[in-house]
N, C-alpha and C positions, 0 to 999 in steps of 0.2 A: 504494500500500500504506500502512497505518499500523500501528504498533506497537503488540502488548498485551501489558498487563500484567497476569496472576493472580492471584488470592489463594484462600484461604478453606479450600483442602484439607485432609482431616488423618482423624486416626481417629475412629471412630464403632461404638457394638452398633446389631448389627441391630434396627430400628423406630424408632432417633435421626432426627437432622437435621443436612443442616449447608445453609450458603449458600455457594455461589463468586462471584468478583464478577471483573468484567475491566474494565479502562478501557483504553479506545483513544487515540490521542494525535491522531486526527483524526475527521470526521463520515463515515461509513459508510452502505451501503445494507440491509444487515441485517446482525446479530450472529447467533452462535449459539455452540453449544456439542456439542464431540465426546466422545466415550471411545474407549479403548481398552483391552482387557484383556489379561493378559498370554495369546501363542501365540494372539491374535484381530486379524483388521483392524478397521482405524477405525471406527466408527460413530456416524453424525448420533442427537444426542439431542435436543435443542430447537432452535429458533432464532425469530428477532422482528426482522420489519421496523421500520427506524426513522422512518420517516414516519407509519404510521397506526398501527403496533401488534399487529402480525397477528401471532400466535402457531401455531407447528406441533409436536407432538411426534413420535418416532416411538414406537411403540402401546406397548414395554414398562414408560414412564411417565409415561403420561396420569395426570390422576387423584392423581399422587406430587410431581411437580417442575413447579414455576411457574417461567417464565422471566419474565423482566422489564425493561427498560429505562430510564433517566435521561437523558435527554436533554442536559442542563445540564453536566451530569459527560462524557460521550461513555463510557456506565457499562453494562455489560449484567447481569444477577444471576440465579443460580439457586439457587431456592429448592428443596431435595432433604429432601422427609420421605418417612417409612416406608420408610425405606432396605434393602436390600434386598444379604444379600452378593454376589449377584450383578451390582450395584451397583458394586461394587469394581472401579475399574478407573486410568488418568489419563485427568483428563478437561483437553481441550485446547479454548480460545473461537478462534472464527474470526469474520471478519470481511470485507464482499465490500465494498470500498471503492472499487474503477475498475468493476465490472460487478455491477449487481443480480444474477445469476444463476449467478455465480463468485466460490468465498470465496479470498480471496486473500492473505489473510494470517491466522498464527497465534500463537496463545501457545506459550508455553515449554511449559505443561503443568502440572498440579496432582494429586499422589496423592489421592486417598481412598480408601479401605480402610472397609469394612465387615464388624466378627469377628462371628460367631455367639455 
């Protein structure tokens, strides 16, 4: 497992931006990025292999949120425009560090909120 750590959260009107950023404290086999909203289970939003750079969204922010990675940093970034209040949720980085195919470690968590 490795440790991450969040930032970036915060408020936002609907059609802003913000960025979240997670650093890992070790090298990982993909990063990604959850939410959760409130009286909803978890759900996968991006995530980026760290070897070659493969990017996957799930379909309700194609198009909106660029994910991203730093190699250097051990840094993963999501870049969240045309934000959307359903949008709103915590969104928590994960991180598969003993098995490509199990995330196995996560952040604390980061609000954003997005008001109408």
């Amino acid at each position: 497992q490795v440790h991450l750590v969040e930032s970036g959260g915060g408020l936002v009107q609907a059609g802003g931006s913000l960025r979240l950023s997670c650093a890992a404290s070790g090298r990982t086999f993909i990063m990604g990025w959850f939410r959760q909203a409130p009286g909803k289970e978890r759900e996968f939003v991006a995530k980026v292999t760290w070897s070659v750079g493969t990017t996957y969204y799930t379909e309700s922010v194609k198009g909106r949120f660029t994910i991203s990675r730093d190699n250097a940093k051990n840094t993963v970034y999501l870049q969240m425009n045309s934000l959307k209040t359903e949008d709103t949720a915590v969104y928590y980085c994960a991180a598969a560090a003993r098995n490509p195919v199990l995330f196995d470690s996560w952040g604390q968590g980061t609000q954003v909120t997005v008001s109408s």
